[in-house]
RODO-2510 file (C-alpha; in nm, 4 decimals, decimal comma):
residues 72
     n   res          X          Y          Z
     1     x     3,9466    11,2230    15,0130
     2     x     4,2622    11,0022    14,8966
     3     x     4,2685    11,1528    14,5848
     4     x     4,2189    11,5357    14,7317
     5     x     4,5504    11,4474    14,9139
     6     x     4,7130    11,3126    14,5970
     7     x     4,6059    11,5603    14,3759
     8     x     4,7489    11,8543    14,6428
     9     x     5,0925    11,6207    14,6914
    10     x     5,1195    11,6269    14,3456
    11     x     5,0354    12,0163    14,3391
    12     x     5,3248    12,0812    14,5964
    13     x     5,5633    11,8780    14,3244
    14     x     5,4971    12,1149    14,0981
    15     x     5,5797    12,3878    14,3175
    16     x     5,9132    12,2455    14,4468
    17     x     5,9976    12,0877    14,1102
    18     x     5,8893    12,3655    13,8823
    19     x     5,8554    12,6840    13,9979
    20     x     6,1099    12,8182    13,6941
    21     x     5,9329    12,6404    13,4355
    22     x     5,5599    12,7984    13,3775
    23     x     5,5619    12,8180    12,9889
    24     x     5,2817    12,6457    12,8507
    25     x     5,3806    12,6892    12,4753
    26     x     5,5979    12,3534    12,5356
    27     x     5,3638    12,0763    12,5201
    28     x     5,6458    11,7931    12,6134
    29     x     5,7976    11,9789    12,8806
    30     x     5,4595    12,0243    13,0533
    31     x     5,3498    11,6442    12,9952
    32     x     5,7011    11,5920    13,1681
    33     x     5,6383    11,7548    13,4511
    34     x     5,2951    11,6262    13,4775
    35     x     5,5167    11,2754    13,5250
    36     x     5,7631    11,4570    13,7861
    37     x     5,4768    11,5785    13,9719
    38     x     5,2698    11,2346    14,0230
    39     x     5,5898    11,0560    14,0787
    40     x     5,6398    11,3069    14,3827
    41     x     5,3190    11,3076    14,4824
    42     x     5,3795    10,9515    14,5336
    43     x     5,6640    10,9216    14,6865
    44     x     5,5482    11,2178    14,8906
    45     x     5,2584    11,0165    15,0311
    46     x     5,4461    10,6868    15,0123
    47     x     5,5258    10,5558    15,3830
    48     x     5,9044    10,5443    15,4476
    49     x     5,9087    10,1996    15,5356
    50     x     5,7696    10,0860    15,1929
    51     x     5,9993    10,3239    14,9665
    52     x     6,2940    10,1773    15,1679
    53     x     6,1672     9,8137    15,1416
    54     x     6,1323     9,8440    14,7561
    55     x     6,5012    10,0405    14,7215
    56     x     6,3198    10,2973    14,5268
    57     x     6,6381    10,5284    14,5100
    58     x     6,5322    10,7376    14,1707
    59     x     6,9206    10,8497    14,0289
    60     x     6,6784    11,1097    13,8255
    61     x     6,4630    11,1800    14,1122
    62     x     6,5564    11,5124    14,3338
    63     x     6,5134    11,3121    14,6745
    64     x     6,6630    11,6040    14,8521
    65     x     6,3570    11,8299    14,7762
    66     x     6,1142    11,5645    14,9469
    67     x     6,3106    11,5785    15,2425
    68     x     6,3257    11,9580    15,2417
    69     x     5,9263    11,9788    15,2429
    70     x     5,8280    11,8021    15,6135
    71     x     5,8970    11,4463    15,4482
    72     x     5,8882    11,2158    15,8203
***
């Protein structure tokens, strides 16, 4: 079930993150996003209390989307 929830977190990133950028022709792109979207997914599912405690602040990661999507 955990990874169900992980694997539809990690969906949603892709949504949020990449809803422009659909062109499979570009190999590295995709693997990048494949990155973005697990790296969301875990933040996504990550309690608060634990990304706070480990100052997880991301200067590349759009932490302004997370909050947009229901993030507590």
């Amino acid at each position: 079930m955990e990874r169900r929830i992980f694997t539809a977190a990690h969906e949603l990133g892709h949504l949020l993150l990449h809803k422009d950028a659909y062109q499979l022709d570009q190999a590295q792109e995709v693997k990048q996003e494949e990155v973005e979207a697990n790296c969301f997914a875990g933040y996504f599912l990550m309690p608060e209390e634990v990304i706070s405690k480990d100052g997880a602040t991301g200067a590349r990661f759009p932490w302004a989307i997370v909050g947009r999507s229901g993030r507590r």
